[in-house]
C-alpha positions as a Python dict, from the first residue, in 0.01 Angstrom:
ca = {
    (1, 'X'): (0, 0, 0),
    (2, 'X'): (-301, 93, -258),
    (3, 'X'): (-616, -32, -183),
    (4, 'X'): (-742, -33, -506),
    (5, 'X'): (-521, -55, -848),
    (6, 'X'): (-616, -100, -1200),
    (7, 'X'): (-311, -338, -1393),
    (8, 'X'): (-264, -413, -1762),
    (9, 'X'): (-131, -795, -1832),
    (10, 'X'): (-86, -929, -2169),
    (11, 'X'): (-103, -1315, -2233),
    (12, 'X'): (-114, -1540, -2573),
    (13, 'X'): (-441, -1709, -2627),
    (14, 'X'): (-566, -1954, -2847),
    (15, 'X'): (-867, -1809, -3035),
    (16, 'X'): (-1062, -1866, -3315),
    (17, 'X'): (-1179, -1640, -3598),
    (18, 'X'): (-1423, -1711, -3871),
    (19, 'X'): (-1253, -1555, -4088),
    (20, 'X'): (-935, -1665, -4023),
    (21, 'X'): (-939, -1973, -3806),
    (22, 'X'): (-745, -2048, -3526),
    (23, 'X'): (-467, -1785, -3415),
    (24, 'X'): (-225, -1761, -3155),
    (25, 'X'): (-272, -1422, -3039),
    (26, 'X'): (-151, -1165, -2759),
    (27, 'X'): (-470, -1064, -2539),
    (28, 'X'): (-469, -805, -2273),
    (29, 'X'): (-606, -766, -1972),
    (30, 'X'): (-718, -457, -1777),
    (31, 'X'): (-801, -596, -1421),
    (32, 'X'): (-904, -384, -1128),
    (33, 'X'): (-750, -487, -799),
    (34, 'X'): (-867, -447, -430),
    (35, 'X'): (-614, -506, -201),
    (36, 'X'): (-428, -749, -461),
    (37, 'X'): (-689, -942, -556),
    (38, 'X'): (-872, -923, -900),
    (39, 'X'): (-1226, -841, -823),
    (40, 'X'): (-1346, -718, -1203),
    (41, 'X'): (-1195, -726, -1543),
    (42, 'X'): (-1276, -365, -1745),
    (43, 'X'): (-1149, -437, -2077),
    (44, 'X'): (-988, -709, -2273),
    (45, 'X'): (-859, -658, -2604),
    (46, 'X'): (-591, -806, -2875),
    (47, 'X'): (-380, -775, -3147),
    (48, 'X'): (-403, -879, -3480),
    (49, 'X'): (-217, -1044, -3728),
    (50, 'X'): (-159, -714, -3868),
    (51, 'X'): (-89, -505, -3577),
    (52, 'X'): (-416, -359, -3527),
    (53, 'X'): (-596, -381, -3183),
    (54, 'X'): (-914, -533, -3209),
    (55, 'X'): (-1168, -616, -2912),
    (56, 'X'): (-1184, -937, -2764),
    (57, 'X'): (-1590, -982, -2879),
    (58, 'X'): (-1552, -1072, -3200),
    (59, 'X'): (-1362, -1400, -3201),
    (60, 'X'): (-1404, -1718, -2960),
    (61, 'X'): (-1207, -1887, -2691),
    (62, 'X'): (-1091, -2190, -2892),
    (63, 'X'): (-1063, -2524, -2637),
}
């Protein structure tokens, strides 16, 4: 068994773009693991309507 491990997930979120208003979009997460348990995300990025990957910063968490 690792102790430490570094996995990629990939979700669909709700977010929200100013310029293009609420999307369903894929997000993924880079997590790093210590003995199975997430202790820090590194990176979180998505794709776009239009294939191109885009970080997560730019758009909102729409609730």
């Amino acid at each position: 068994m690792r102790i430490i491990q570094v996995k990629r997930k990939t979700i669909y979120e709700k977010r929200y773009s100013l310029k293009m208003g609420q999307l369903n979009t894929k997000v993924t997460y880079i997590k790093k693991y210590m003995f199975g348990l997430p202790v820090k995300t590194l990176h979180k990025y998505r794709e776009t309507y239009y294939g191109e990957v885009k970080d997560c910063n730019d758009c909102l968490l729409f609730i």
